[in-house]
N, C-alpha and C positions, 0 to 999 in steps of 0.2 A: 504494500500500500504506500503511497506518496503522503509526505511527511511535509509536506504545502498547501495550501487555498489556491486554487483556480478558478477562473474561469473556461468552462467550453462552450463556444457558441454556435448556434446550428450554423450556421451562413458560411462555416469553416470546416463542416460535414460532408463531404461529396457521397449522394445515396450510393449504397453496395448492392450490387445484383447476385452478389456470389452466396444466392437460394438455390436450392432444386426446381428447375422451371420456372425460374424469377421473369424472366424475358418472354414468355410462351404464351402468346393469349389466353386468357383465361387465368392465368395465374401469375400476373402482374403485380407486383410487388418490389420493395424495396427496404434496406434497413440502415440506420446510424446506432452508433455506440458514445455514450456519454462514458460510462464504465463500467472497464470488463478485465476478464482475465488478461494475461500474460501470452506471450507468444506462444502458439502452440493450442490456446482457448477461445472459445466464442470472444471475438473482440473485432470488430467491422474495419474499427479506426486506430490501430495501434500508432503510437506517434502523437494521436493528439485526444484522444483519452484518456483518462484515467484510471491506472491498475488499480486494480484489485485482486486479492486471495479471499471474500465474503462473499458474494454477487453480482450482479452484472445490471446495468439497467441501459436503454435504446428507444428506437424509435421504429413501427415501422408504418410506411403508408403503403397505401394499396387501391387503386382506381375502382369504382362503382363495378361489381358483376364480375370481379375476379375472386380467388379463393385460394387456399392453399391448398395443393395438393394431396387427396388423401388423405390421412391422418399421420403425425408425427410424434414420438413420445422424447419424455427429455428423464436425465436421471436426477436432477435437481427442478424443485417446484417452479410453475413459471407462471407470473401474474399477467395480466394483460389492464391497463386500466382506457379507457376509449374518450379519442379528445373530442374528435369530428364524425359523424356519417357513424352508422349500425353496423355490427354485425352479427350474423348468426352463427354460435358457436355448433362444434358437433362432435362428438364423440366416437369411440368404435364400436358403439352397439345402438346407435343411432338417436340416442339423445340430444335435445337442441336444447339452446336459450338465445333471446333476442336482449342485447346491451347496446344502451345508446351512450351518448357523453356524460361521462365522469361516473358511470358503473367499472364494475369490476370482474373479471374473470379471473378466478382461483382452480387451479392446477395442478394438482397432487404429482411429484414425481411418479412415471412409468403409465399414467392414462395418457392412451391415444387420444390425441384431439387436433382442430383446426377451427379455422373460421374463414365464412364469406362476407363480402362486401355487399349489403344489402341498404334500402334506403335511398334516400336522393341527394348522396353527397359522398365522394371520396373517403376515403378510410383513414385517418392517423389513429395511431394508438401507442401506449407506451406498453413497452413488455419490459419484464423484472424476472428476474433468476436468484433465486435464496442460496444458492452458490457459483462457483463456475465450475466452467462442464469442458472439455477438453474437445477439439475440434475433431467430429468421425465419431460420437460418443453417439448423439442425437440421431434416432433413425425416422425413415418416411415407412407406411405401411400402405401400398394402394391396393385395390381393389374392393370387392365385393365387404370382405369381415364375416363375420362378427369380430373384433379384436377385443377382447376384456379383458376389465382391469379391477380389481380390489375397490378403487374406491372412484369417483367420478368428479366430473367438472361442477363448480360453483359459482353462482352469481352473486355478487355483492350488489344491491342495487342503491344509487347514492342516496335518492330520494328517503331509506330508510335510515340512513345516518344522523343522528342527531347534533347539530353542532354542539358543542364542547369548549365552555370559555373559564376553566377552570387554572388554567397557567396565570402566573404572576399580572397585573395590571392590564388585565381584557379590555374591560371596559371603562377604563381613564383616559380621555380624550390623547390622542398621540400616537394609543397603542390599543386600539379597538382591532379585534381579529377574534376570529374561532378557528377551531381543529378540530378535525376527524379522522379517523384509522379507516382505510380497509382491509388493512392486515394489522395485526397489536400481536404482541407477545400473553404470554402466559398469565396467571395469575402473579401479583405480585411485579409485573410489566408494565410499563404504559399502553393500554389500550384504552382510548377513549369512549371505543363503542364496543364494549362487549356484551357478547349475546346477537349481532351484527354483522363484525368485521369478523374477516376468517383470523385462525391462529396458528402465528408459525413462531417456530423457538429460534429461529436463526437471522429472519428479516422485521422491519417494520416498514408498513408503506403509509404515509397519509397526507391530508391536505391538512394547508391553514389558510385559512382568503382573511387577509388584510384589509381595509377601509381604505380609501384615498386619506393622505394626509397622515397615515398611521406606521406604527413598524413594529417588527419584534420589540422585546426588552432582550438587549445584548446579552449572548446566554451561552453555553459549552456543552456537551456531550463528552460520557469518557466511549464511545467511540466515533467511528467516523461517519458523518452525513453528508447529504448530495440533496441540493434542491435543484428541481427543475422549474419553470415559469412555466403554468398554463394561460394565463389569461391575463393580460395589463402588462406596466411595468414596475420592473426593481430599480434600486439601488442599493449599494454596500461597498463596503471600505474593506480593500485588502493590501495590507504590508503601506499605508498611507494615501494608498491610489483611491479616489471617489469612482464606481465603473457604475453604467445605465446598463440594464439589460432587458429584453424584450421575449416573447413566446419564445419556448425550445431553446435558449440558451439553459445552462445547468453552473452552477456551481459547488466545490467539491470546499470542502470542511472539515480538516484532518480532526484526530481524536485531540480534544481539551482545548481546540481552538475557541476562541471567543468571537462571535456573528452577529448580525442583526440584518434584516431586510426591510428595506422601506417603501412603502408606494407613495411616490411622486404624481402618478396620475390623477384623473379624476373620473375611474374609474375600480370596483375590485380589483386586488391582486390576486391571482388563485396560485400557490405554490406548492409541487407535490412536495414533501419530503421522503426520503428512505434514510435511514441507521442498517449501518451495516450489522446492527445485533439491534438484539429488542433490548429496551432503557428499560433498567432498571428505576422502580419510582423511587423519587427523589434524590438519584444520580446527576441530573441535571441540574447546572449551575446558571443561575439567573445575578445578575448585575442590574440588583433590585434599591 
């Protein structure tokens, strides 16, 4: 893991096609990598992502009416969270769900699964990985099936999320924002929505939407996080530099660094966060 704050921003992302049938009508597709394994590992953009040895997180889009082929399994869990346009997820034994912007697909390692590009809009979505997985690991399964698996695909849907303004100074003019999980850790973890969000002992994934005018309270993790921008703009200060960021840029957060984001607009900020492990409560340090 990199033992510095970055920035990665998409506009310095060239999309990878190096999918199975990524270029084939029909299964049109594309991916970026914010952060991912090491050489040798799922990692699109080595060079200008960010390793990691915990998980991987990316982007991928996908034009209206395309799909992935087949079904795919991976040996580490893989999240799917959906910015733009639907898709319908499916399984190997022919179960579906319909997830539109800002729901969640949960992924148990070794279930086959995929999705189409369904709706009236292009496909973005982020995909997350609760580890890395080495490059030749991840298989495709086409045909007929039945493929099964132990346990099956999950829909987190956002609408049942409850925002969550329980962190230091929510709702004092400055620093007005909520949080939600769709992935939280265990008992005795930070999940804000549990009984909701799925649970995993290795990642956390969740949003905080900031107010125009507002920002974190300057805070730490003992390990490492990664925001990405869904919706608005940031600002934040790194090693003295003031940086503006926009949708799809990400920034990286080593462990026990001290952050804050702020919305300059005047609109929401939506920011995903992940922790490369699930926080321990009251691990987290606030510069309160």
């Amino acid at each position: 893991m990199e033992g510095r704050a970055r920035v990665i921003r998409d506009r310095e992302l060239e999309p990878s096609w190096d999918l199975k049938r990524a270029t084939e009508p029909g299964f049109v597709r594309s991916l970026t990598t914010w952060l991912g394994g090491p050489e040798g590992y799922i990692n699109s953009h080595l060079g200008k992502s960010v390793i990691s040895d915990r998980c991987a997180v990316g982007l991928m889009r996908m034009p209206i009416g395309n799909r992935q082929p087949g079904v795919h399994v991976h040996s580490v869990t893989e999240i799917y969270v959906i910015l733009k346009g639907e898709v319908e997820s499916f399984d190997g034994v022919g179960r579906a769900h319909r997830a539109g912007p800002l729901d969640c697909l949960y992924i148990p390692a070794g279930v086959p699964h995929g999705v189409r590009a369904v709706g009236d809009h292009d496909l973005e979505l982020i995909w997350l990985h609760d580890g890395i997985e080495k490059l030749g690991v991840s298989t495709y399964l086409e045909g007929d099936g039945p493929f099964p698996a132990s346990e099956e695909v999950s829909l987190i849907s956002f609408r049942h999320l409850q925002p969550n303004r329980s962190n230091p100074r929510t709702q004092e003019a400055g620093f007005v924002r909520w949080s939600a999980n769709w992935v939280g850790g265990p008992e005795g973890h930070l999940n804000y929505n549990r009984g909701d969000a799925a649970l995993n002992d290795r990642i956390g994934v969740g949003l905080t939407v900031i107010l125009p005018g507002s920002q974190h309270v300057p805070h730490s993790h003992p390990d490492a996080e990664i925001y990405v921008l869904l919706r608005g703009r940031g600002v934040t200060r790194i090693e003295g530099e003031l940086l503006e960021l926009g949708p799809l840029d990400a920034i990286y957060y080593p462990a026990g660094k001290v952050h804050a984001l702020k919305n300059p607009g005047e609109d929401p900020l939506y920011v995903m966060w992940v922790h490369e492990a699930p926080q321990r409560l009251g691990t987290a340090a606030y510069a309160v």
